[in-house]
C-alpha positions as CSV (number, residue, x, y, z in Angstrom):
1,X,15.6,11.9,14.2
2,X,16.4,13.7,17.8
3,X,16.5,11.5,21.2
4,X,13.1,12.9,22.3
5,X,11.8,11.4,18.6
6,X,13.6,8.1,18.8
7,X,12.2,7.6,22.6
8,X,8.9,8.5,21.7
9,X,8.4,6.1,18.7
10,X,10.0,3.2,20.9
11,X,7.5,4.0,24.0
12,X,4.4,4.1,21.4
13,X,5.5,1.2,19.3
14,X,7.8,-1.2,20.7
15,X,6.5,-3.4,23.9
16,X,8.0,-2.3,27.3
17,X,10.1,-5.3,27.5
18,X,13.7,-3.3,28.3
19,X,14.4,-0.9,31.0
20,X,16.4,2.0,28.4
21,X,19.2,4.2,29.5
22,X,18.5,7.5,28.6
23,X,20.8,7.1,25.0
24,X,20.3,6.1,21.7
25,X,23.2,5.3,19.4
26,X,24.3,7.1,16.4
27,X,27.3,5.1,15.5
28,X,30.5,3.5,17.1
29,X,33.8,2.2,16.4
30,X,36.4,-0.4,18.4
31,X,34.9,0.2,21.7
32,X,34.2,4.0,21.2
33,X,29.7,5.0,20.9
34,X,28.3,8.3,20.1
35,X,25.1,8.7,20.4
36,X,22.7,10.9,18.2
37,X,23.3,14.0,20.1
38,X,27.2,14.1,18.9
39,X,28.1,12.9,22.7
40,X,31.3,10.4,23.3
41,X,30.9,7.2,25.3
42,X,33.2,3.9,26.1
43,X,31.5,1.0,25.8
44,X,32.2,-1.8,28.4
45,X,29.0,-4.0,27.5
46,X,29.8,-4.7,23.9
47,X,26.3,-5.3,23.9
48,X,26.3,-8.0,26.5
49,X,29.2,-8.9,25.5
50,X,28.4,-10.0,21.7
51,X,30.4,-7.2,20.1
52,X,33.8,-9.4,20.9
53,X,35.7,-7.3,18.2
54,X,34.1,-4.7,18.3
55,X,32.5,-2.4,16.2
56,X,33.1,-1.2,12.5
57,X,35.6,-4.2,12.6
58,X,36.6,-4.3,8.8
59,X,37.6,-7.9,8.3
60,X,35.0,-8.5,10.2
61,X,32.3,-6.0,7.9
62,X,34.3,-7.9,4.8
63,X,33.5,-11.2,5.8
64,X,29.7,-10.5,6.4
65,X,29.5,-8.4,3.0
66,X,31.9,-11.2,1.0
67,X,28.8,-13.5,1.9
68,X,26.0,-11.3,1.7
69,X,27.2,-11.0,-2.0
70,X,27.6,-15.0,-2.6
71,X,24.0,-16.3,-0.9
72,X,22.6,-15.1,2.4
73,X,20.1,-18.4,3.3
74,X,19.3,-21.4,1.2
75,X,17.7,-23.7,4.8
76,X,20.1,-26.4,6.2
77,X,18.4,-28.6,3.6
78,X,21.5,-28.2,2.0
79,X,25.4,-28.6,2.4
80,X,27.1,-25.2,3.2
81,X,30.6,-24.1,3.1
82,X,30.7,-21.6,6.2
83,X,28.7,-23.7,8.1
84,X,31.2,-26.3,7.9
85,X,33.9,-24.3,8.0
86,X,33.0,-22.8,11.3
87,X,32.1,-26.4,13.0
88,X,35.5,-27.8,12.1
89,X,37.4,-25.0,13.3
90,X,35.3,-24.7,17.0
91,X,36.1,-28.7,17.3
92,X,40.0,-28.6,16.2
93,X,40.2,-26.0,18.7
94,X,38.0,-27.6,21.8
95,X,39.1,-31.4,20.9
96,X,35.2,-32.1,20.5
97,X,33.6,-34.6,17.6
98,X,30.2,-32.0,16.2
99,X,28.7,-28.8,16.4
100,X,25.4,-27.6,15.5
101,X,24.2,-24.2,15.1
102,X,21.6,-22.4,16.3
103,X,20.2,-18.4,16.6
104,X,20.4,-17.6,20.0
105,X,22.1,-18.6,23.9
106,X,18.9,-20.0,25.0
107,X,18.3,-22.3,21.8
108,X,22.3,-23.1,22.4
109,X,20.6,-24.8,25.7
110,X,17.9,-25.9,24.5
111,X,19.5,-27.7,21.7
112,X,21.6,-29.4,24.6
113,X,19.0,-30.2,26.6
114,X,17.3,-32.5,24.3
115,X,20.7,-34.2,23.6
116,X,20.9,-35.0,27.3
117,X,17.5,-36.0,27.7
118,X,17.4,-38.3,24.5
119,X,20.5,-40.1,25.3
120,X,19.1,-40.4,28.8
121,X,16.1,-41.7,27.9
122,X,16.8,-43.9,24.8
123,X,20.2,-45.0,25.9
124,X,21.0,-48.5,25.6
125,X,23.7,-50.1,27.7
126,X,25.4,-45.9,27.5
127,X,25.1,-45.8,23.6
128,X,23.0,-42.8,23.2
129,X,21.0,-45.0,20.4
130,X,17.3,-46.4,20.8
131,X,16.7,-49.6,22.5
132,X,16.0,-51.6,25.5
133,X,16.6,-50.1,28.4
134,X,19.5,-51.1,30.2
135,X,20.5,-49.0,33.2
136,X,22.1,-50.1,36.4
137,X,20.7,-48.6,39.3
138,X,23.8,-49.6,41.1
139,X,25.6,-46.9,40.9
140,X,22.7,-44.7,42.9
141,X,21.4,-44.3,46.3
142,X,18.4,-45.8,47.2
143,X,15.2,-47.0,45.1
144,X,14.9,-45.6,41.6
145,X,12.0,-44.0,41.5
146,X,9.0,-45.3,39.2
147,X,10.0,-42.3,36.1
148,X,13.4,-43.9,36.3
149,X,11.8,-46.7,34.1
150,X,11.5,-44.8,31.1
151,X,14.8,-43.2,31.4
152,X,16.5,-40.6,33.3
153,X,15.7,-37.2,31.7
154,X,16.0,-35.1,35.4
155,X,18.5,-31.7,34.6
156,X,20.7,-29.9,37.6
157,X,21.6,-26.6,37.8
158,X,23.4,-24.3,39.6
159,X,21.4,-21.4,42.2
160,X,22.7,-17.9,40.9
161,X,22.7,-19.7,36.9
162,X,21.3,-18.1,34.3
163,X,20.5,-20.1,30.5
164,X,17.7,-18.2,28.9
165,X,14.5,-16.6,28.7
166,X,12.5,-19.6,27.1
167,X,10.9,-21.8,28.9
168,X,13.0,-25.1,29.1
169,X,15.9,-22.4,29.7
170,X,14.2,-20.2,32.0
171,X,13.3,-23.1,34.1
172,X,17.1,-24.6,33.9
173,X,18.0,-20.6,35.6
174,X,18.7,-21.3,39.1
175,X,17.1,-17.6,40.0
176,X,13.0,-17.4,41.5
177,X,13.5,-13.4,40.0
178,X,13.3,-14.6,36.3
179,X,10.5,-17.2,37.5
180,X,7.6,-15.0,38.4
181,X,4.6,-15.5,36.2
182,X,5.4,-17.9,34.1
183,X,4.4,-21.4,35.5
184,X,3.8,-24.2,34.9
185,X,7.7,-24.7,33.9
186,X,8.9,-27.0,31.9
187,X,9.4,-30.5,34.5
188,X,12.6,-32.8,35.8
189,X,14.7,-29.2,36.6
190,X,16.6,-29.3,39.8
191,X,19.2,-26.9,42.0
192,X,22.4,-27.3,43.6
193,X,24.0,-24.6,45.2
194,X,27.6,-23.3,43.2
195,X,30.1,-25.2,45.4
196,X,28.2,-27.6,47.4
197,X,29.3,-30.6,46.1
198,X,27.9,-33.1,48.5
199,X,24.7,-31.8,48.0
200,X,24.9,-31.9,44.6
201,X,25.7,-35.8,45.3
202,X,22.8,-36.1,47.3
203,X,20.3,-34.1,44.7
204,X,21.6,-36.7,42.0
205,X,21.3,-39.5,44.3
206,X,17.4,-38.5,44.6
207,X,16.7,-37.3,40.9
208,X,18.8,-39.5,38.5
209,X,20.0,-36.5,36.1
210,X,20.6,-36.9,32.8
211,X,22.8,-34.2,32.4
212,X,23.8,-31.1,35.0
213,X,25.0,-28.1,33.3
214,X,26.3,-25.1,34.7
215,X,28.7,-21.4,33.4
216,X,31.7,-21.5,35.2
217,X,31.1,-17.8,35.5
218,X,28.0,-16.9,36.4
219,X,27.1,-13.8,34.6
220,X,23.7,-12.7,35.3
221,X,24.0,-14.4,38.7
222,X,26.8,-11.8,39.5
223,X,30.0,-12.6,37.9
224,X,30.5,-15.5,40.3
225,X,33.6,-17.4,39.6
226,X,33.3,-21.4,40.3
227,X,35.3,-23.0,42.6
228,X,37.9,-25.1,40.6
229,X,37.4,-28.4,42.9
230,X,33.8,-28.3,43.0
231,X,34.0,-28.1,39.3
232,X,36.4,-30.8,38.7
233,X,34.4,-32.6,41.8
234,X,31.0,-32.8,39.5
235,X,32.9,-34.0,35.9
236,X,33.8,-36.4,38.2
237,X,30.7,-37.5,39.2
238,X,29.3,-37.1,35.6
239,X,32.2,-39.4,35.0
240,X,30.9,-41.9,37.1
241,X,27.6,-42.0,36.6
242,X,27.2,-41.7,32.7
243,X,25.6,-38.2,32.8
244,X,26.4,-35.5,30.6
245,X,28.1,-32.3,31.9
246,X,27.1,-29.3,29.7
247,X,29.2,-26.0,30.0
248,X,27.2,-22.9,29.4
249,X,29.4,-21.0,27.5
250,X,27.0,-18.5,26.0
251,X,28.5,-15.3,27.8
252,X,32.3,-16.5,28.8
253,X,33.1,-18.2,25.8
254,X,34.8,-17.1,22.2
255,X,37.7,-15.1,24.2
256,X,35.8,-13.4,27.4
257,X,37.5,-15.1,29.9
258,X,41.5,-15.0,28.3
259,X,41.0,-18.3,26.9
260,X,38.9,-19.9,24.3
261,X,36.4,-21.1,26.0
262,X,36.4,-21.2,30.6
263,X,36.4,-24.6,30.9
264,X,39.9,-24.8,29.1
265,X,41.1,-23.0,32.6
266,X,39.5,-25.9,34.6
267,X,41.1,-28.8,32.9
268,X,37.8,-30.2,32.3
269,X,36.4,-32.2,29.2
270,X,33.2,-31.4,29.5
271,X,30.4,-33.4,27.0
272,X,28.6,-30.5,25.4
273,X,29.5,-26.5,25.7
274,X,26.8,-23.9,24.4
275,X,28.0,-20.8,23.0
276,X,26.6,-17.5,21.4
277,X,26.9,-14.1,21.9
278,X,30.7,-12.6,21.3
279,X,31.2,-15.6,18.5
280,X,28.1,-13.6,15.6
281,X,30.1,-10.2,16.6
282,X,26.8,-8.7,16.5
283,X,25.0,-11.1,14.3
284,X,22.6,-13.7,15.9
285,X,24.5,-17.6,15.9
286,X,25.0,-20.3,19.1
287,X,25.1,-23.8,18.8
288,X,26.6,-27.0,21.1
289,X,29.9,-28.5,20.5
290,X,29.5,-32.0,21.4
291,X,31.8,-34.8,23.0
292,X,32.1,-38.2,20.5
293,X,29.6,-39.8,22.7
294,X,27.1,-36.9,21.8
295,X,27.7,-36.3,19.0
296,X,25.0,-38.3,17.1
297,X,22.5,-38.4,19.4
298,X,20.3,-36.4,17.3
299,X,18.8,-37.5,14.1
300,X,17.2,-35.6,11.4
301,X,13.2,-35.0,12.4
302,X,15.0,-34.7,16.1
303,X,15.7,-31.0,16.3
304,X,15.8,-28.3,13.9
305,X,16.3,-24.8,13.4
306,X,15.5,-22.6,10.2
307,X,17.7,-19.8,10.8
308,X,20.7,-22.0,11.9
309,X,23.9,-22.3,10.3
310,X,22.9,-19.1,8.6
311,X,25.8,-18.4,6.3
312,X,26.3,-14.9,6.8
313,X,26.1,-15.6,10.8
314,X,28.7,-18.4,9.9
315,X,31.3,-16.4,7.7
316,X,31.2,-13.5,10.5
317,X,32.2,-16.0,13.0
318,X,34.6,-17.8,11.5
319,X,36.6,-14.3,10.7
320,X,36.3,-13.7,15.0
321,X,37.7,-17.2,15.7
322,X,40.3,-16.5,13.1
323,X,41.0,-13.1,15.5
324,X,41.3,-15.1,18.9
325,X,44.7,-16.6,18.6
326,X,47.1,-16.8,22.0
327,X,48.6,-13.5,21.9
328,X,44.9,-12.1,21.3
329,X,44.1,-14.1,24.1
330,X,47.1,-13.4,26.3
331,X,46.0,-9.1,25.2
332,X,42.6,-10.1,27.2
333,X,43.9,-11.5,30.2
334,X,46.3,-8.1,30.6
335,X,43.7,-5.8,30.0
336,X,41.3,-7.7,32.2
337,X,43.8,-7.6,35.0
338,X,44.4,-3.5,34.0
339,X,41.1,-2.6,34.1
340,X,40.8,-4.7,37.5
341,X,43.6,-2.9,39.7
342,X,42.4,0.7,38.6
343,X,38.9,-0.1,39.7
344,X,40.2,-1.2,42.9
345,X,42.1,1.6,43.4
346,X,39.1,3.9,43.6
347,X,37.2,4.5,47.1
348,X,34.0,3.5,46.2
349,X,35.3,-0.1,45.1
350,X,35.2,-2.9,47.8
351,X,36.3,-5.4,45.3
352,X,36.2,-7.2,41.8
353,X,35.6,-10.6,40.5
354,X,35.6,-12.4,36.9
355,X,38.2,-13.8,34.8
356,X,39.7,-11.9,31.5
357,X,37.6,-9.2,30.4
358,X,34.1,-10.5,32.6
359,X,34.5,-8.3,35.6
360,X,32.1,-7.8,38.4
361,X,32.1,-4.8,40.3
362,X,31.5,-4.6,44.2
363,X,30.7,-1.2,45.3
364,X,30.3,-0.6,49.2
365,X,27.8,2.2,49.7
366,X,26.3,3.0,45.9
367,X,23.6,1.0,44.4
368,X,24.8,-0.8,41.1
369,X,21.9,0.5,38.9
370,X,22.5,4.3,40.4
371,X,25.8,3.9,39.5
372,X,25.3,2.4,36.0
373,X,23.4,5.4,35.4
374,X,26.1,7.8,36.9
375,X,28.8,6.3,34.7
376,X,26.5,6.8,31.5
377,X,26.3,10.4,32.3
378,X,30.0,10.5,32.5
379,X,30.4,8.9,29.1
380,X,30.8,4.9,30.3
381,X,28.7,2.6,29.3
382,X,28.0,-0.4,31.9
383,X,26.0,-3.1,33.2
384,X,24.5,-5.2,36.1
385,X,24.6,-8.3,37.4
386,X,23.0,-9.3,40.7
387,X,24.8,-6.9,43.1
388,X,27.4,-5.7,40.9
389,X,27.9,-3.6,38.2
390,X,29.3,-5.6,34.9
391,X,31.5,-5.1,32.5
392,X,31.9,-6.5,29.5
393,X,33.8,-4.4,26.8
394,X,34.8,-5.7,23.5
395,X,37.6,-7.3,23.6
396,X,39.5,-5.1,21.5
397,X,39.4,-2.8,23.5
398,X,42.6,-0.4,23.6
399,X,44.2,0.9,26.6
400,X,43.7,4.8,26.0
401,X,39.6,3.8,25.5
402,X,40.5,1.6,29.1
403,X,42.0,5.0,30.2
404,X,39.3,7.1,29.1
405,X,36.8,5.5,30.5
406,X,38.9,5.6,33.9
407,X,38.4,9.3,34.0
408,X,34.2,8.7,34.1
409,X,34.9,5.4,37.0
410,X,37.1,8.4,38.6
411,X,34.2,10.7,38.5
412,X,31.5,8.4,40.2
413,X,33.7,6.0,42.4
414,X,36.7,8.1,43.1
């Protein structure tokens, strides 16, 4: 089919839920896309960043096909090899207890949501198991309020956050933009701003969280990197006060940042991270590592999920973790930092933010959607994030794709 036939079956058929580039892929390799009209473009989304190694990867296209030819779902009903395969490897290699899997980012938060607020509202003398409840309001501020007597079940998040487009997760997204028309939301969500730590004190003295979770880099909200002492300042709190501190992991996890996971670079524990996205490679998997004192929260008839632990989703994964070793790791923080000191060497570039291969883009006269568009007609493929233009390329990525796509930065920023 030509462009104008692809576009015109997607605008009659498919609900306008996506604002398209002009573009429709043909077929792509490492980090290199052509579309259907023959033309040659560098990738630096990697498809919000999920394509973590890539495309046309062929360990990766063995692993997925050695499955498909095995078993592709049978329901978690039943024990599964990859599954558990997977979940030992993520917890040797985050010094966690369980993971769970799930489809998506958003049910990753979900998932971890319920955790907190079960615990929180069942917990007995800090066991996470039913019983009498047993709280001491002694370590708050003030008169616990009359909800407080059936648990606490409040969740704080970050301003700038984002954690999903359902509704428990859309409500947990610290941004009113992604909150038009869709009240009522889902109750006992609160906001802190990113690296106000008093008055994150003072929100928790007044709400009596359960958990607060937060990404360390805020993606949607603009590639915002957290302030390490704030961070460390709220585990500590967490600490204190027996609530549960989820890392959102979904986009800056499974090598994005030049580590495993961000929170390794914060020397933090938290008690549950959510991942997705660069982990399936393409395919749809997330899930929740969770600390020992999480980790059995949940019981069966709790939570569920038919497509999780998919096999297929599981066997792709485990072949990306097997990729991200430290010199893989070490490769992203270099070409993070690469990519980083050309950009600021062009005129139209104030400044960059991010950690590894999540970079923000501060441009100081161009608008970042304009220039999104711009760079696609000079064969780059980009995104954007609050006031910046993203990028996330796989993180495969080799220098002379970096370099090419230099020459199409050159052409709109130079």
């Amino acid at each position: 089919m030509t462009f104008e036939e692809i576009r015109n079956n997607d605008k009659k058929y498919i609900v306008n839920m996506y604002g398209r580039f002009d573009m429709a892929v043909d077929h792509a390799e490492g980090a290199t896309v052509f579309d259907v009209e023959g033309r040659k473009y560098i990738d630096m989304t990697a498809g919000i960043g999920v394509v973590s190694m890539g495309y046309a990867d062929p360990g990766w296209i063995k692993a997925v096909s050695g499955q498909l030819e095995k078993y592709q779902h049978v329901s978690n009903l039943f024990y599964q090899e990859p599954g558990a395969e997977l979940a030992e490897e993520l917890v040797r290699r985050t010094g966690m207890s369980k993971a769970l899997f799930v489809n998506s980012g958003s049910e990753a938060n979900e998932a971890a949501f319920k955790i907190a607020r079960k615990y929180g509202n069942t917990a007995a003398k800090g066991t996470g198991k039913p019983g009498k409840m047993e709280f001491s309001y002694g370590v708050f501020k003030g008169k616990a309020p009359e909800s407080f007597d059936k648990g606490r079940n409040a969740i704080i998040s970050l301003r700038d956050s984002f954690h999903g487009r359902t509704i428990a997760a859309i409500t947990a997204t610290g941004q009113e933009k992604y909150h038009k028309y869709f009240d009522p939301f889902a109750p006992g969500f609160y906001y802190a701003d990113p690296g106000d730590l008093s008055g994150l004190k003072e929100l928790a003295d007044e709400v009596y969280p359960c958990a607060v979770v937060m990404e360390l880099v805020q993606g949607e909200g603009g590639v915002n990197v957290l302030d390490k002492e704030f961070v460390k300042g709220v585990e500590k709190l967490c600490r204190e006060r027996d609530i549960a501190l989820i890392a959102d992991e979904v986009q800056t996890g499974i090598g994005r940042t030049g580590s495993l996971f961000a929170f390794q670079q914060y020397d933090i524990k938290p008690d549950m991270v959510t991942f997705a996205k660069g982990i399936g490679n393409g395919l749809p998997i997330g899930g929740v590592i969770c600390s020992d004192k999480y980790a059995d929260v949940l019981e069966p008839g709790d939570h569920g999920c038919t497509y999780g632990m998919n096999p297929v989703c599981c066997s792709g994964a485990s072949y990306v973790l097997s990729r991200i070793d430290d010199p893989f790791l070490a490769g992203v923080r270099e070409k993070g930092e690469y990519i980083r000191e050309r950009l600021e060497a062009f005129s139209e570039v104030e400044k960059t933010t991010g950690l590894g291969l999540m970079i923000g883009v501060v441009l100081k006269s161009m608008d970042p959607s304009e220039a999104c568009v711009k760079l696609l007609e000079n064969g780059v493929m980009t995104l954007t994030a609050g006031n910046k233009v993203r990028l996330l390329p796989p993180l495969v990525i080799s220098y002379e794709e970096i370099d090419e796509a230099m020459k199409g930065f050159e052409k709109v920023f130079g």
